[in-house]
C-alpha positions as CSV (number, residue, x, y, z in Angstrom):
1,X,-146.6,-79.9,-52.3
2,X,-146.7,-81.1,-55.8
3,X,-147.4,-78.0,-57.8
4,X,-143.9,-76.4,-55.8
5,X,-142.0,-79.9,-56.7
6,X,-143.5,-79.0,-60.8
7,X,-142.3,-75.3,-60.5
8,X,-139.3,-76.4,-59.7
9,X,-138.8,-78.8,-62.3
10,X,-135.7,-77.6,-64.6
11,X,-137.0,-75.6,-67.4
12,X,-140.8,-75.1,-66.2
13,X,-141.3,-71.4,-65.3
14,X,-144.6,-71.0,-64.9
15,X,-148.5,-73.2,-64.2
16,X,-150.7,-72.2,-66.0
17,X,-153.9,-71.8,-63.4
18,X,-157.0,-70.7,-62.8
19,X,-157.9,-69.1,-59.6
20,X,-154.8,-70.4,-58.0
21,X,-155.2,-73.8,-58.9
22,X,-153.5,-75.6,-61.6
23,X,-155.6,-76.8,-65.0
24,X,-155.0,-78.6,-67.9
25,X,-153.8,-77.5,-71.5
26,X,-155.4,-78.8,-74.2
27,X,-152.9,-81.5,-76.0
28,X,-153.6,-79.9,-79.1
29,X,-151.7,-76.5,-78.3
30,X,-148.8,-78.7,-76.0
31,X,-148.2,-80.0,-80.2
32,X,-148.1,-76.7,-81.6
33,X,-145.8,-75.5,-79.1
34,X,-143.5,-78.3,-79.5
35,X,-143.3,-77.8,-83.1
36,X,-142.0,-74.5,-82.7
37,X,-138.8,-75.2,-81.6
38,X,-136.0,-77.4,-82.1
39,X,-136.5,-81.2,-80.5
40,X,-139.6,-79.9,-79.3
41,X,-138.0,-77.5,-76.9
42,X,-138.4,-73.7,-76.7
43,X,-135.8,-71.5,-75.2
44,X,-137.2,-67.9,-74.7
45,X,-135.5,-67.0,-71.0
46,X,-132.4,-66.1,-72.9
47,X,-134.2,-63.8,-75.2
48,X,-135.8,-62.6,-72.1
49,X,-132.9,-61.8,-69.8
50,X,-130.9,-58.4,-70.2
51,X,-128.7,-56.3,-68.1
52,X,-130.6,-54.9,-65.2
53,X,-133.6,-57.2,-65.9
54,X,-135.2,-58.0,-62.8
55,X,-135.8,-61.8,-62.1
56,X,-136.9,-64.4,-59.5
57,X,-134.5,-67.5,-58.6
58,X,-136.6,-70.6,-59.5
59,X,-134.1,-73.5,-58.6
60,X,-131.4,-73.8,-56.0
61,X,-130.7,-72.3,-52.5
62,X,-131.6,-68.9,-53.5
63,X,-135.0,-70.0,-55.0
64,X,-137.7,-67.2,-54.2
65,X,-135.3,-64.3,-53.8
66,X,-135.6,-61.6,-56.5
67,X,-132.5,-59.5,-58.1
68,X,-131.2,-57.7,-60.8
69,X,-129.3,-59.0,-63.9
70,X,-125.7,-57.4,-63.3
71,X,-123.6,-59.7,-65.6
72,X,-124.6,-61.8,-68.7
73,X,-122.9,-63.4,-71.9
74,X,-120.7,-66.2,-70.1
75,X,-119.6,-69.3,-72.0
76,X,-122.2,-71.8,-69.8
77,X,-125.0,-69.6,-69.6
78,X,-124.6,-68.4,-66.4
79,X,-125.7,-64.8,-65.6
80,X,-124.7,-62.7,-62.3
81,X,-127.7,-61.2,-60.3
82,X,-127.3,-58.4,-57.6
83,X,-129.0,-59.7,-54.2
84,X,-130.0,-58.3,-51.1
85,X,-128.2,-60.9,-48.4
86,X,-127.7,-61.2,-45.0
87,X,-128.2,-57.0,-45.2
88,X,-126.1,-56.5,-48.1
89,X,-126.2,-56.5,-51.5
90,X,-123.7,-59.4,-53.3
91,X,-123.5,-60.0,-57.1
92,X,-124.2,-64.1,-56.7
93,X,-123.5,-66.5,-60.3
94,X,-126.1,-68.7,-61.0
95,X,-127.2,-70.5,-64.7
96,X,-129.8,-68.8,-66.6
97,X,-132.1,-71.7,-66.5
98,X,-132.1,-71.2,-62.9
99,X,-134.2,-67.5,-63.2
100,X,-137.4,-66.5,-64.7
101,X,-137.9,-62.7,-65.6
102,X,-140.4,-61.5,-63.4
103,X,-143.4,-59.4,-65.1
């Protein structure tokens, strides 16, 4: 499905949608945004994530499972989220960029 292939595109967290399905944003406020950070690129997930944050895996073999932030501040942004697997919990290490915070 190409809207999962797009959320799971390094860096994008969320679509922006209406009613479920996916819609355009206007090119005007895709400038503003890019002007707002460095090379065009905004990095608010680190700002975001804090110990015991809750968060959703977006990327990689654990992508849908939820956790908590148990572990942060390692030299290549990489964070350590308690899971529930296989019927126990287990800190797991993934990057940062992997996560989104949920709401």
């Amino acid at each position: 499905d190409y809207h999962g292939s797009v959320r799971s595109t390094r860096g994008v967290l969320h679509v922006v949608s209406k009613n479920g399905q996916a819609v355009a944003v206007d090119p005007k406020v895709i400038i503003e945004l890019q002007a707002l950070g460095p090379e065009g690129i905004l990095s608010l997930l680190d700002a975001e994530l804090k110990l015991g944050s809750k968060i959703k895996v977006i990327r990689g073999i654990f992508a849908g499972s939820e956790g908590e932030v148990v572990k942060l501040a390692t030299p290549q942004k990489r964070i350590a989220v308690l899971m529930s697997l296989l019927g126990s919990e287990q800190a797991v290490e993934l990057s940062s960029e992997d996560v989104a915070p949920l709401d």
